[in-house]
C-alpha positions as CSV (number, residue, x, y, z in Angstrom):
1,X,139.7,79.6,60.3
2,X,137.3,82.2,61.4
3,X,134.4,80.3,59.7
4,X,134.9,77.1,61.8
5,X,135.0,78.8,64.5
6,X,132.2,80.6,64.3
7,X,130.2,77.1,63.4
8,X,131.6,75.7,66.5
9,X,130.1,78.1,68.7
10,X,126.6,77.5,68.2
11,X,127.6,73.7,69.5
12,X,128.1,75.6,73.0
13,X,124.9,77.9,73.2
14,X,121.8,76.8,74.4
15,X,121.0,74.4,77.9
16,X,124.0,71.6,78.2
17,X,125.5,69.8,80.7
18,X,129.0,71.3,81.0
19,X,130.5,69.0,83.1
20,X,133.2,68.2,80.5
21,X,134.0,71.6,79.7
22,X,135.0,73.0,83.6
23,X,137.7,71.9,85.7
24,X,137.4,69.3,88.6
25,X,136.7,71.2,91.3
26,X,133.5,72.3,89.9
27,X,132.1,68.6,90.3
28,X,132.8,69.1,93.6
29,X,130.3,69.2,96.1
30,X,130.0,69.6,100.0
31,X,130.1,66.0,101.6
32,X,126.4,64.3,101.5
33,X,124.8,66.8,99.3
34,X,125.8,64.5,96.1
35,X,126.9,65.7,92.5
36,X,127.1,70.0,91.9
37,X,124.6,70.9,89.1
38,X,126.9,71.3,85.7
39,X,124.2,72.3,83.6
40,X,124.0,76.1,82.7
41,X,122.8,77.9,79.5
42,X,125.3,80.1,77.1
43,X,122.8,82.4,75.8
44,X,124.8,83.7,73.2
45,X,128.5,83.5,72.2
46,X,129.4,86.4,69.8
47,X,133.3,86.1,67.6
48,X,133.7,90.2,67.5
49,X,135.8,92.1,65.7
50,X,138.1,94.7,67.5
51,X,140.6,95.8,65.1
52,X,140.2,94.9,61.3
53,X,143.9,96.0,60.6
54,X,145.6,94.2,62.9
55,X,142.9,90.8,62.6
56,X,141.8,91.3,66.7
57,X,138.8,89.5,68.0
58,X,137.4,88.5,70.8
59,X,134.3,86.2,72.0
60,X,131.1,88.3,73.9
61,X,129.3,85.4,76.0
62,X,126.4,85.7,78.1
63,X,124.9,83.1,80.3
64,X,123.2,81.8,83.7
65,X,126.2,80.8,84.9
66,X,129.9,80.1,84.7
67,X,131.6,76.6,86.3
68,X,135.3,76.8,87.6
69,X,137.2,78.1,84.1
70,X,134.3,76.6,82.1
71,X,134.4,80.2,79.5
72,X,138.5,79.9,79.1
73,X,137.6,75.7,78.4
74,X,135.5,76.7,76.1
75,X,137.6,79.2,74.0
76,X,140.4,76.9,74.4
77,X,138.1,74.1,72.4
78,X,137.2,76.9,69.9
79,X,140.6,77.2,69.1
80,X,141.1,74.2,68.7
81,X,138.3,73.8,66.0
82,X,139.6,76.6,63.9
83,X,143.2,75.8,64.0
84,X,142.1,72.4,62.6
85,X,143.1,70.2,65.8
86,X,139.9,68.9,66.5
87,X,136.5,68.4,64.8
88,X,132.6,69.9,65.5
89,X,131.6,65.8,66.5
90,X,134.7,65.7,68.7
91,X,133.6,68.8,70.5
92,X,130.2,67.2,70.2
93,X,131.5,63.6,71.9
94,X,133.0,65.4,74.8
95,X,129.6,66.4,76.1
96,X,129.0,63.1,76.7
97,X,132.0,62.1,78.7
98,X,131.0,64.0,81.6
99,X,134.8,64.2,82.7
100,X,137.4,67.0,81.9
101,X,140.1,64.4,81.9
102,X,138.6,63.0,79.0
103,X,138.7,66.6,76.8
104,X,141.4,67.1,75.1
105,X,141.0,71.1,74.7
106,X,143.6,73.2,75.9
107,X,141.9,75.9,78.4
108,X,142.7,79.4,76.8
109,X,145.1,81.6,79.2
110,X,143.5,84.1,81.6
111,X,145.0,87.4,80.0
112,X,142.5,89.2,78.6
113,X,139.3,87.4,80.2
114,X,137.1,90.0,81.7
115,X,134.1,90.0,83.4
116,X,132.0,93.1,82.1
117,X,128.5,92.9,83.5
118,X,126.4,91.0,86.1
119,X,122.9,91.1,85.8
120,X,120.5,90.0,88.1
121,X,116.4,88.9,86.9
122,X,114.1,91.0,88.9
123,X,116.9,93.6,90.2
């Protein structure tokens, strides 16, 4: 449901703590320098379409920032929503758990994930 998903994404832009959405390691920090920073900002998430015939799309995002598989997390949640599995306040309550053990989204498989630009403020 293209319509769901596209709700669901504006649950993910903007400043959040993404703790709950990136895999383990990324709470991981060197040894006495405490908790790694989880919070980054998705500027945008854009559901394009590539091929109208054939029903292709794909997601554009652009952030700060990207934690250990926190973007494939992420689609895999999306998924989620618009296949039905899952609600917008279930999405919503995982923020809060602070613990990827605790989100039940599937992370979405690395075919296809591409890293296109890098863009550096000030460069």
């Amino acid at each position: 449901d293209l319509e769901r998903l596209e709700q669901g994404i504006r649950l993910f832009e903007g400043q959040r703590d993404f703790a709950s959405w990136a895999n383990r390691v990324a709470h991981m920090a060197p040894p006495g320098q405490g908790e790694r920073n989880t919070v980054r900002t998705i500027r945008r998430i854009e559901l394009v379409e590539e091929d109208a015939a054939s029903g292709d799309y794909r997601l554009d995002f652009e952030l700060d920032g990207a934690l250990y598989r926190m973007v494939r997390n992420i689609v895999g949640g999306l998924w989620d929503l618009a296949a039905g599995r899952t609600t917008e306040g279930q999405i919503t309550e995982v923020f809060g758990y602070r613990d990827r053990h605790q989100n039940p989204a599937r992370s979405a498989p690395p075919e296809g994930l591409t890293l296109e630009d890098v863009i550096y403020d000030g460069y």
